[in-house]
C-alpha positions as CSV (number, residue, x, y, z in Angstrom):
1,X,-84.7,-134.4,-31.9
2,X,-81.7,-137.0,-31.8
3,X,-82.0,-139.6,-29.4
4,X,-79.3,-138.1,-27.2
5,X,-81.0,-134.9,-27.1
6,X,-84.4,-137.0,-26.2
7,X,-82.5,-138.8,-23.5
8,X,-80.9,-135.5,-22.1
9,X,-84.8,-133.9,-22.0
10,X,-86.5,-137.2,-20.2
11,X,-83.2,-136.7,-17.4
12,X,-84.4,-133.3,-16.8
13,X,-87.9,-134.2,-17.0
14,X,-87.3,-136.9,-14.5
15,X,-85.8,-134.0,-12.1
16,X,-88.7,-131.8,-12.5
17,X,-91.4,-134.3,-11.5
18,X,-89.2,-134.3,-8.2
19,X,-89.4,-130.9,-7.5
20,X,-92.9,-130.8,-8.4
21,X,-93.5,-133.7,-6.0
22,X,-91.6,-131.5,-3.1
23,X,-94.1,-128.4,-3.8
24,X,-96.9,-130.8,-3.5
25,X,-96.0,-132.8,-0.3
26,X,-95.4,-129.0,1.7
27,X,-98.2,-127.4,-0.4
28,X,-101.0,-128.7,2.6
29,X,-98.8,-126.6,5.3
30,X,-98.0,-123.9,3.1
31,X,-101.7,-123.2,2.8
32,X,-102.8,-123.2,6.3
33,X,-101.5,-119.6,6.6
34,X,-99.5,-116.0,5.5
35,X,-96.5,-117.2,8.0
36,X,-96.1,-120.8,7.2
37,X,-96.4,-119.7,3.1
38,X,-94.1,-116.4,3.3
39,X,-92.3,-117.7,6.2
40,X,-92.3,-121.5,7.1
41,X,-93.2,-120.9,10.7
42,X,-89.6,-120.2,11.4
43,X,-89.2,-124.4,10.8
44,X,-85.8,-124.5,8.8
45,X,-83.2,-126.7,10.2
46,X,-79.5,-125.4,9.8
47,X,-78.9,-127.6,6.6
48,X,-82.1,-126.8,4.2
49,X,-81.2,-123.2,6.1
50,X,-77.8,-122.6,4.8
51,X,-78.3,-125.0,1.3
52,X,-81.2,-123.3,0.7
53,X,-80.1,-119.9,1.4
54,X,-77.1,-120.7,-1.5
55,X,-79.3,-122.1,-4.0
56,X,-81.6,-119.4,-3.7
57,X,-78.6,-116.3,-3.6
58,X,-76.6,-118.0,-6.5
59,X,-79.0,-118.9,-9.0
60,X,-78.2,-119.7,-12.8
61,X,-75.2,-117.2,-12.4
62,X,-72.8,-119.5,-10.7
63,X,-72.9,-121.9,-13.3
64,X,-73.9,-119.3,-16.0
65,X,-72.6,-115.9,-15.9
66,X,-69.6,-116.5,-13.5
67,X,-68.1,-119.6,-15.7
68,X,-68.7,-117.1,-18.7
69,X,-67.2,-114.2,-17.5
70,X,-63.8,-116.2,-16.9
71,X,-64.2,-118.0,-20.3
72,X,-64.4,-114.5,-22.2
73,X,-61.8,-112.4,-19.9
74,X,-59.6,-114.5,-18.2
75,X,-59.3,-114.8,-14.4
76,X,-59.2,-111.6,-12.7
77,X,-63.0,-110.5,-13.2
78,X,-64.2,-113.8,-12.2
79,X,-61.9,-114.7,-9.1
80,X,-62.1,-111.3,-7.7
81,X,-66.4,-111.7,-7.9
82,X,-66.2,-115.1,-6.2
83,X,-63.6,-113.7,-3.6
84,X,-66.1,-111.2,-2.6
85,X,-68.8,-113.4,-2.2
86,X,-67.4,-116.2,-0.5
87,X,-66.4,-113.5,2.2
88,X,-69.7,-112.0,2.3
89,X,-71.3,-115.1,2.9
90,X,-69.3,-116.2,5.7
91,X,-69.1,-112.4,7.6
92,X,-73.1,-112.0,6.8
93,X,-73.9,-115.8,8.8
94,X,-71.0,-114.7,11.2
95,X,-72.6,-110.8,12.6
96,X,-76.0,-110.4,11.0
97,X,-78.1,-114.2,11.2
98,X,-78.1,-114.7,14.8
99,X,-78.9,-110.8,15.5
100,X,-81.9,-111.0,13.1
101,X,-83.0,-114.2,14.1
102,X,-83.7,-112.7,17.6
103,X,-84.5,-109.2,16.6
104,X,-87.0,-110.2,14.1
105,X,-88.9,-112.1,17.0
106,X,-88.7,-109.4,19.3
107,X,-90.1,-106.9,16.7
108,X,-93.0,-107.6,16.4
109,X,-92.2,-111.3,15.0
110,X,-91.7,-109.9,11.3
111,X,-92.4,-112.4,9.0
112,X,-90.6,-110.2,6.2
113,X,-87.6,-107.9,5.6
114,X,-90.1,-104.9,5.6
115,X,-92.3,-105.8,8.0
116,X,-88.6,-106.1,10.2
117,X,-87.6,-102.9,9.1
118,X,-90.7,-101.2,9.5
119,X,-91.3,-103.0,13.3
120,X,-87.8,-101.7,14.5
121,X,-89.0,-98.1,14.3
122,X,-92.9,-98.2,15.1
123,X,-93.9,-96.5,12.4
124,X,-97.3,-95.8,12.7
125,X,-97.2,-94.2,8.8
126,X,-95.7,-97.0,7.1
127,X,-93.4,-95.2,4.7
128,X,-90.2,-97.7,5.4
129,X,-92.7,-100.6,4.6
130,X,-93.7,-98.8,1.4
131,X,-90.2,-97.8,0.5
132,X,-89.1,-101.5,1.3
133,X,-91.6,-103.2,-0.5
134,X,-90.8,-101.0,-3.9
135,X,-87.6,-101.3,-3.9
136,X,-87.7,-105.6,-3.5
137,X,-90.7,-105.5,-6.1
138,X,-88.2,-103.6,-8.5
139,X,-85.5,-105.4,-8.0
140,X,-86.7,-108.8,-7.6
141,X,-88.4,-108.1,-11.0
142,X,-85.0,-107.6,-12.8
143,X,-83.4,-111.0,-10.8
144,X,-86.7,-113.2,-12.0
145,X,-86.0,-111.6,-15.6
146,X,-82.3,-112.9,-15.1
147,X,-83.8,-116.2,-14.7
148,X,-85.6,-116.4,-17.4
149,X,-82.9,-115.5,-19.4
150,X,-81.1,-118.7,-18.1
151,X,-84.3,-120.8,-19.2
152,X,-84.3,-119.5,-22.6
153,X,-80.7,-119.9,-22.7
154,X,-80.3,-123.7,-21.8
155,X,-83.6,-125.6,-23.4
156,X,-82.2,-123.1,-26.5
157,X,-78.5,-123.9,-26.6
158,X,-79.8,-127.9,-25.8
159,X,-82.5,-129.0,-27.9
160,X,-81.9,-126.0,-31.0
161,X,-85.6,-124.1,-29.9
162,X,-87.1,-120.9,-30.3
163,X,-85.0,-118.6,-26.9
164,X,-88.5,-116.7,-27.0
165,X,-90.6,-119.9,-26.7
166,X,-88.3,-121.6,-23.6
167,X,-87.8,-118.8,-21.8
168,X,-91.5,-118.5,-21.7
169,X,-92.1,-121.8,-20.6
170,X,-88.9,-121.7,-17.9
171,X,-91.1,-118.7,-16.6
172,X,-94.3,-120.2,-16.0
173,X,-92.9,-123.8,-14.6
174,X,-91.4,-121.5,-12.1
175,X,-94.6,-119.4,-11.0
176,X,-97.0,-122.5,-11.0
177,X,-94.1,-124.2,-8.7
178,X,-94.6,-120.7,-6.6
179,X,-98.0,-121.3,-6.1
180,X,-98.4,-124.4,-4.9
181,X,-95.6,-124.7,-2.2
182,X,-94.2,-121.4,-0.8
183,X,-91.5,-120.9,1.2
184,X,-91.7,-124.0,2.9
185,X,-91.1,-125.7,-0.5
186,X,-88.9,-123.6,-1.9
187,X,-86.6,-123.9,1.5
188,X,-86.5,-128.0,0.5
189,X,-86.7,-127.9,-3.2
190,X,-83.3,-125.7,-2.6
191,X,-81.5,-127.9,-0.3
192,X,-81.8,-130.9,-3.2
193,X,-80.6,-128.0,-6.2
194,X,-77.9,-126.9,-3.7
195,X,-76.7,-130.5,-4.1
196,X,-77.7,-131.1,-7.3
197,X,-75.6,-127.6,-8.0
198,X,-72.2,-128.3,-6.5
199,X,-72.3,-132.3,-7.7
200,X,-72.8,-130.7,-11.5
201,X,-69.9,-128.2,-10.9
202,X,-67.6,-130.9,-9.4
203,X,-68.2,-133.5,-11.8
204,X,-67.5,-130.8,-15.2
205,X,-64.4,-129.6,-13.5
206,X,-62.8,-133.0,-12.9
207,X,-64.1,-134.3,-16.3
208,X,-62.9,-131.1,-18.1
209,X,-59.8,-131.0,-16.2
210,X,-58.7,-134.6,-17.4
211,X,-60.1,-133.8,-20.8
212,X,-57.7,-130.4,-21.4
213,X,-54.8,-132.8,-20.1
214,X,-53.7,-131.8,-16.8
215,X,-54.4,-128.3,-14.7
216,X,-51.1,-127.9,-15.6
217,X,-52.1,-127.7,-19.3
218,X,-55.1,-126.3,-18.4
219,X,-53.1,-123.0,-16.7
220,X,-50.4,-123.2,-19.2
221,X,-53.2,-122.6,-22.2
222,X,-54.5,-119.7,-20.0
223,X,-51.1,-118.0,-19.9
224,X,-50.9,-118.2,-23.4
225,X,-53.5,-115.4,-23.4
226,X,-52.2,-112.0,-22.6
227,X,-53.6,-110.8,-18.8
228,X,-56.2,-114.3,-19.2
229,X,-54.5,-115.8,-15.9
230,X,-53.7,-113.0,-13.8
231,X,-55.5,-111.4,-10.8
232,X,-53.8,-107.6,-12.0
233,X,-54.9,-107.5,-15.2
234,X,-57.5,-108.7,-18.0
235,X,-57.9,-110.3,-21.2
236,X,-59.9,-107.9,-23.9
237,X,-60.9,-110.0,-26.6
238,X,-60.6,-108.6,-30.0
239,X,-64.5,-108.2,-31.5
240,X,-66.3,-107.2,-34.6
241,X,-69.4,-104.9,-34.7
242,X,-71.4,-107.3,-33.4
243,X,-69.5,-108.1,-30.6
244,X,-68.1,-111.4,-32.3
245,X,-64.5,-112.6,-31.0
246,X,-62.5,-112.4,-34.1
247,X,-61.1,-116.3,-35.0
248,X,-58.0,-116.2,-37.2
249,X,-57.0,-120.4,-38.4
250,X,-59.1,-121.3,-35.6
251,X,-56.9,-119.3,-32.9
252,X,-59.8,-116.7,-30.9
253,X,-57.9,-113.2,-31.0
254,X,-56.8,-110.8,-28.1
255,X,-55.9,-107.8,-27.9
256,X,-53.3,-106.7,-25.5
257,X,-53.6,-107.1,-21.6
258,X,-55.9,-104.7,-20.1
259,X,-55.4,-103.1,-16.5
260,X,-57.3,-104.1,-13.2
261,X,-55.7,-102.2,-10.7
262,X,-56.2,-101.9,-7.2
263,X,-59.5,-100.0,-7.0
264,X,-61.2,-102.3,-9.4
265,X,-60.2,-104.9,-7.4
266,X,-61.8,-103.4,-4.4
267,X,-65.1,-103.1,-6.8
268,X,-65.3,-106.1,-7.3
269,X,-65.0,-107.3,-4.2
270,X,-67.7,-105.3,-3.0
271,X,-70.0,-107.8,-4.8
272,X,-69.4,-109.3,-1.2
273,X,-71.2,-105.8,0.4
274,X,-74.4,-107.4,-1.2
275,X,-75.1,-110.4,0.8
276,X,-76.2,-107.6,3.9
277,X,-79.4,-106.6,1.7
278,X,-80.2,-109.5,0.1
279,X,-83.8,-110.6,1.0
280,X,-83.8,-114.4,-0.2
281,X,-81.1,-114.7,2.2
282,X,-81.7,-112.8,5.2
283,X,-85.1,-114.5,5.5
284,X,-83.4,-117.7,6.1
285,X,-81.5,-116.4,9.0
286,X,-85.5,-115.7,10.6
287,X,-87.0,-118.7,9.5
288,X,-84.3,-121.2,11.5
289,X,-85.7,-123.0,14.5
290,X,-82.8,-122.4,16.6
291,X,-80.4,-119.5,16.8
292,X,-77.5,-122.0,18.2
293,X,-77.6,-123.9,15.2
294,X,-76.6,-120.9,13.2
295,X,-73.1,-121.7,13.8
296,X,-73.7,-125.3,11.8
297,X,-75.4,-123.5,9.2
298,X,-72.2,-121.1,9.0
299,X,-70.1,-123.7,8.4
300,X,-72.1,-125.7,5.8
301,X,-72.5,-122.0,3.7
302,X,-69.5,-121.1,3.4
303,X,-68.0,-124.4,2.8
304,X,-70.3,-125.3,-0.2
305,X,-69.7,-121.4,-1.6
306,X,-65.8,-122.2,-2.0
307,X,-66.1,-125.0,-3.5
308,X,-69.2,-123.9,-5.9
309,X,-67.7,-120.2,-6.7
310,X,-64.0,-122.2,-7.2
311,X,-64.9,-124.7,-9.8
312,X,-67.3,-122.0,-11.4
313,X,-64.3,-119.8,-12.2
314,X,-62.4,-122.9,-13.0
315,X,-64.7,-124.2,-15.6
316,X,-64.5,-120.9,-17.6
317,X,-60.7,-121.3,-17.9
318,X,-61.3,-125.1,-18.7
319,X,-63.8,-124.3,-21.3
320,X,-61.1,-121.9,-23.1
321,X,-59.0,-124.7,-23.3
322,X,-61.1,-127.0,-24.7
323,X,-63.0,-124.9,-27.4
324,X,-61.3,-121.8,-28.0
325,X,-63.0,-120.9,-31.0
326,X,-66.7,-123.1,-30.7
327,X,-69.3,-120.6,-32.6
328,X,-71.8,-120.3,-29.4
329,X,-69.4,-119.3,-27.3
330,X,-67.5,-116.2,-29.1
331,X,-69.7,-113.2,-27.5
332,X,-69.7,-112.2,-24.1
333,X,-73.8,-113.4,-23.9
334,X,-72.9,-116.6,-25.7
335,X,-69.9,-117.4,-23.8
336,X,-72.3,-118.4,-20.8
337,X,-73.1,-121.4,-22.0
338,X,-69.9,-123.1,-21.5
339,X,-71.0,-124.8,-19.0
340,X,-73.5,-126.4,-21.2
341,X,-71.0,-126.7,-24.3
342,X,-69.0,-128.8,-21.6
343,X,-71.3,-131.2,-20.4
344,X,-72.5,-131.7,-23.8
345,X,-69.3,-132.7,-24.8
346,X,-67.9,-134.5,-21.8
347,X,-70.8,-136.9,-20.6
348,X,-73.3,-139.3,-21.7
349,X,-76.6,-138.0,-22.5
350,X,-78.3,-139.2,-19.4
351,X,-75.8,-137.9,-17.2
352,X,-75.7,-134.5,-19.5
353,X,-79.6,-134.3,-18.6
354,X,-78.6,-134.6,-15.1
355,X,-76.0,-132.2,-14.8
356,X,-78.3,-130.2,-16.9
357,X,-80.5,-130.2,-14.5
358,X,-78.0,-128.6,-12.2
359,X,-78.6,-125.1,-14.1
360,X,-82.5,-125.7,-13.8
361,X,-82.4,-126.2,-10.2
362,X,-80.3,-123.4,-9.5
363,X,-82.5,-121.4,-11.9
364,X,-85.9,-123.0,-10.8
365,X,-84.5,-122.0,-6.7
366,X,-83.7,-118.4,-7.4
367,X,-86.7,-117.5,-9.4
368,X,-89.1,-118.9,-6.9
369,X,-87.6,-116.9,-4.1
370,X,-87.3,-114.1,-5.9
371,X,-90.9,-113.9,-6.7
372,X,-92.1,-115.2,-3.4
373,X,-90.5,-112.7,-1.8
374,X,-92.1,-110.0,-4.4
375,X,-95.2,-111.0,-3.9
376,X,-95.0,-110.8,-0.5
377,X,-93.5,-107.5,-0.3
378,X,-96.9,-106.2,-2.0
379,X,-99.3,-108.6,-0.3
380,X,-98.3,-108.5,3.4
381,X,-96.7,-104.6,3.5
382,X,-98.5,-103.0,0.8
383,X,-102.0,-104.7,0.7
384,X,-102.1,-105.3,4.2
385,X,-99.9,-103.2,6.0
386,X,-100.8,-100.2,4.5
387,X,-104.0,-100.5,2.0
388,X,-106.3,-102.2,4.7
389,X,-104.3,-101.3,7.9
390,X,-103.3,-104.8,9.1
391,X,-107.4,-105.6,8.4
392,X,-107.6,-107.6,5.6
393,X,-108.3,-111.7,5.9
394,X,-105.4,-114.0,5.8
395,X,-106.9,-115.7,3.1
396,X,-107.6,-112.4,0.5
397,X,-103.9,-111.5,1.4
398,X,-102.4,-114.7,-0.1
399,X,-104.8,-114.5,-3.6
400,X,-103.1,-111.1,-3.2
401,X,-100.1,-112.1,-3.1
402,X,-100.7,-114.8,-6.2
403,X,-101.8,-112.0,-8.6
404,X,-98.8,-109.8,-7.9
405,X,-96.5,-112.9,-8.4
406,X,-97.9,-113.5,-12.2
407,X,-97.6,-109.7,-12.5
408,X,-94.4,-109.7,-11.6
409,X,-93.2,-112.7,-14.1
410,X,-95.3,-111.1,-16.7
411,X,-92.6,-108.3,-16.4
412,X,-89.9,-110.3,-16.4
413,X,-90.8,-112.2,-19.3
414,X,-90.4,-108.5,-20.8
415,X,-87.3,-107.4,-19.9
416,X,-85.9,-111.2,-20.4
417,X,-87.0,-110.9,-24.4
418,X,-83.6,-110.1,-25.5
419,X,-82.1,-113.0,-26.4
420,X,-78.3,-111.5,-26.1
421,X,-78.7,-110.3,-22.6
422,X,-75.9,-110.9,-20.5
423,X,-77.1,-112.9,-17.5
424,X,-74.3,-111.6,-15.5
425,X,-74.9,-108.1,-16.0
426,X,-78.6,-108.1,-15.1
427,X,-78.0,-110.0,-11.7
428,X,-74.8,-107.8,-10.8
429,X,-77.9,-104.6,-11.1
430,X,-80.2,-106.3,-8.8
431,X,-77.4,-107.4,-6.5
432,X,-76.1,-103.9,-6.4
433,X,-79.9,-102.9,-5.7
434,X,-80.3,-105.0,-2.7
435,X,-77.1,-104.4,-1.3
436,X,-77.4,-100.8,-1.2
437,X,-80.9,-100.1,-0.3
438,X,-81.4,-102.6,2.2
439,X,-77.4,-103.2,3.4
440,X,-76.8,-100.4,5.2
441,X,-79.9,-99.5,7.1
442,X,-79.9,-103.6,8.0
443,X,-76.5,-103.3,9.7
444,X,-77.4,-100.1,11.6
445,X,-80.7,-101.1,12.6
446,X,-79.2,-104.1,14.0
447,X,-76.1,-103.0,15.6
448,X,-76.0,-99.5,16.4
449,X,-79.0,-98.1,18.6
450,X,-78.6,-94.7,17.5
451,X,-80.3,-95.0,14.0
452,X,-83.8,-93.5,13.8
453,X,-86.7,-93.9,11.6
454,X,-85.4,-90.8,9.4
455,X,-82.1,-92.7,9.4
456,X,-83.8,-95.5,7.9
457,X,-85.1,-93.7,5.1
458,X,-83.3,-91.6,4.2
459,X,-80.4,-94.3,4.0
460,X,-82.4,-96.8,2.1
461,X,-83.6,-93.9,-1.0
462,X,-79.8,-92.4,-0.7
463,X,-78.7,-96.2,-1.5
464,X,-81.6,-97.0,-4.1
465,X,-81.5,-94.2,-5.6
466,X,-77.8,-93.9,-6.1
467,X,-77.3,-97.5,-8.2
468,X,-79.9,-96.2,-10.8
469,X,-77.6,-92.8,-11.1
470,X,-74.6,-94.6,-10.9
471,X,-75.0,-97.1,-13.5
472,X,-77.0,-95.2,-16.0
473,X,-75.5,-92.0,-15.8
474,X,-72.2,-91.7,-13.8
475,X,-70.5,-95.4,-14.6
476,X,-70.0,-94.7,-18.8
477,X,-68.5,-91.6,-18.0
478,X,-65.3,-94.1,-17.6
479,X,-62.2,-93.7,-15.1
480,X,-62.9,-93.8,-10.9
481,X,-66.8,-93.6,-12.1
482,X,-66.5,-96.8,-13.7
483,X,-66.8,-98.8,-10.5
484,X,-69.1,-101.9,-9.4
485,X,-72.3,-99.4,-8.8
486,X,-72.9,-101.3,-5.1
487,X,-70.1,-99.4,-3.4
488,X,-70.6,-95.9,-3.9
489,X,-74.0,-96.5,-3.2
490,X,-73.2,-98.8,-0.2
491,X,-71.1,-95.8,1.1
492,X,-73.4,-92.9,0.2
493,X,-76.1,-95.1,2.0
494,X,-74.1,-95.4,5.5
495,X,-72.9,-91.6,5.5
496,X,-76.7,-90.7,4.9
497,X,-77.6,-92.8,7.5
498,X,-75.4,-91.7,10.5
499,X,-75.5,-87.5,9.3
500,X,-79.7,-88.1,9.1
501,X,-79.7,-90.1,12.6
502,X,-77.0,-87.7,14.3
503,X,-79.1,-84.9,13.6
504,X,-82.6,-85.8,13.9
505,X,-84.4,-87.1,17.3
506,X,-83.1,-89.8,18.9
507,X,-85.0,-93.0,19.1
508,X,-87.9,-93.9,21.6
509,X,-87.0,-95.4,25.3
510,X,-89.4,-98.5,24.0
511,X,-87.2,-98.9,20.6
512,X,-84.0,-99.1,22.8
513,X,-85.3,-101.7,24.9
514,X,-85.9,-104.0,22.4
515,X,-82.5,-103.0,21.0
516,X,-81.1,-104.2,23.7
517,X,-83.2,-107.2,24.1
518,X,-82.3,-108.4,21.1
519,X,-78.6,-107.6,21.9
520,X,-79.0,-109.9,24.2
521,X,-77.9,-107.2,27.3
């Protein structure tokens, strides 16, 4: 290694003894019981809540996949995606935190998504905590594999390794992080990455921006590109068979503009349905101390998601500017490493480790939710719940739930082995599968008293069910099918829903009681 690329790996080894040290110092609470490890005995205050809930949603994508989907196509695609989600997050912390924070005590205090779902209905055959628990072990696998992918990606595309080797080694740093902290640590390991995350975008967009000359040269080289900087249409790069951008004397060729009309746009902003299913997140709004600091947390989220999506998206254009035609970055995979390209280039190799760092945390904070919340699903609503009928030691549950994590990153190691997956397509599956199973019967279940336990299911396998149809089956047919998969499911899910409810029995006195407990009537 050159001694830049040495400096750049003893940065980010610097930053991963911290995060180690974080897991250690909660690892004594984390241990004392299921709760505080799945859970953090409900603990968060409204900063690590809403940082952490962020860090945890965002993950290697934001400074990934979203900077390379506006480097390869232009702005439209990108800006649409982080439109969505920036009003997701603030309508999700608006309606649904300070309803589950309350519900989730009254039912039962659930100490998971399923065990929420499953408490609301008093099932005595657990077949919403079954279905739940699937569907997160499924899904979560393919977001950990996303991960991975990031890790091979980065220590790759840094220090010229084997993708196979570092992706490997990305995978178990994060499940031996898992282990030894839980939620607690994960919650405050977060909070730092969300920093860490939004310094590192700031600090590339500013540097980039002078670089290129200007914003104004910035958008003026953008415009040059035909639909590259426009939120109607879309730049279609011109490939070979491989998927290789053509370069003519050093100029990366486009074919003409292509359409993005009105109901992709809608699409695309449906990324924003999502945050309503998504566990990592919805957890957060059960594990605050206090439901009147929800409106802080608010505040803080959907601040630090405008600025992080907005200099995401800006970066990508930035990095077009810069290096049109740099090798790594001329197929749709490769062109998520502009971020890294750009830091490379831009900063001194310390402070390149540093901002380097900036993917790992946001890599090292997804994963660990993501398998948490896995392993939980199994442990504490499969194992316990349902295997041994809320019987089984406290202590046997969380081994459980160790040996279903490393099962879990075992299979994401495998889907993660192909070194040209696109980052941004496997998290915009799992999204989809979140938002879709779990979206719909969430918002009913919490607002509308009507929903019944038939309801439930048949909602969450109509929404489940329906992304694996769509997007294997119904999406490459082309035309109106070719939609974001999340919302026809999302709207298959909520018809099911109300036509199962309507027409099945209505819920128990006891069920609307606590319904309207929680309601706060």
């Amino acid at each position: 290694m050159s001694g830049d690329t040495l400096k750049i790996l003893f940065a980010m080894i610097g930053y991963m003894l911290v995060v180690i040290g974080i897991g250690l110092y909660f690892a004594k609470r984390a241990q004392a019981n299921s709760e505080n490890y799945f859970l953090g005995g409900r603990s968060l205050g409204p900063w690590v809540a809403a940082m952490s809930a962020e860090a945890s949603d965002m993950s290697g994508w934001l400074l990934m996949g979203l900077p390379g989907v506006a480097y390869w196509c232009g702005l439209a695609d990108a800006a649409w995606t982080a439109v969505g989600l920036a009003l997701g997050t603030y309508v999700n912390w608006l309606i649904v935190a300070k309803r589950l924070r309350r519900y989730s005590a009254v039912s039962g205090d659930a100490i998971t998504v399923p065990d929420f779902l499953s408490n609301r209905f008093h099932e005595d055959r657990k077949i919403i905590l079954a279905i739940s628990a699937i569907f997160i072990l499924i899904f979560f696998t393919v977001y950990a594999a996303s991960c991975f992918v990031t890790c091979g990606k980065l220590f790759s595309t840094l220090f010229g390794l084997s993708y196979h080797s570092m992706m490997i080694a990305g995978a178990v740093f994060v499940v031996v992080y898992t282990f030894i902290g839980g939620f607690l640590a994960e919650s405050a390991s977060d909070f730092m990455q969300a920093v860490v995350m939004v310094i590192a975008l700031l600090t590339i967009l500013i540097l980039g921006t002078s670089a290129a000359g200007g914003l104004d040269a910035v958008i003026a080289n953008a415009k040059e590109i035909p639909g590259y900087f426009s939120m109607t249409s879309i730049a279609t790069p011109e490939t070979d068979a491989a998927g290789v951008q053509n370069v003519v004397g050093g100029i990366p060729q486009f074919g003409g503009a292509g359409s993005y009309g009105l109901l992709t746009i809608i699409s695309t902003l449906s990324w924003g349905l999502g945050y309503f299913g998504v566990p990592q997140v919805l957890l957060r709004f059960m594990a605050i101390r206090k439901e009147e600091e929800l409106k802080k947390s608010r505040r803080i989220a959907t601040v630090w998601c405008f600025i992080s999506l907005s200099a995401a998206v800006m970066i990508g254009l930035i990095g077009r500017a810069l290096f049109p035609a740099e090798t790594s970055l001329l197929t749709a995979g490769g062109a998520e490493n502009v971020f890294v390209v750009l830091s490379q280039a831009l900063l001194p190799a310390v402070m390149a480790g540093v901002i380097m760092a900036g993917i790992l945390a946001a890599t090292i904070s997804s994963s660990d939710s993501y398998l948490l919340i896995a392993a939980s699903a199994f442990a504490k609503n499969i194992y316990e719940g349902i295997m041994k009928k809320n019987q089984a030691d406290d202590k046997v549950v969380m081994k459980v739930s160790r040996i279903v994590l490393l099962l879990i990153a075992l299979i994401g190691i495998v889907i993660a082995w192909d070194e040209n997956s696109v980052i941004f397509s496997i998290v915009s599956f799992a999204w989809a599968g979140f938002g879709a199973t779990f979206g719909p019967v969430m918002l009913f279940s919490l607002f509308w008293k009507r929903i019944n336990r038939a309801g439930a299911i048949a909602g969450m396998l109509s929404g489940g069910i329906m992304v694996f149809v769509w997007n294997r089956f119904l999406s490459p047919l082309g035309g109106v099918f070719a939609i974001y998969e999340l919302f026809p499911a999302f709207v298959i899910s909520c018809i099911v829903i109300v036509i199962v409810s309507l027409c099945t029995k209505e819920p128990s006195e006891q069920i609307i009681k606590e319904f309207e407990q929680a309601a706060g009537k």
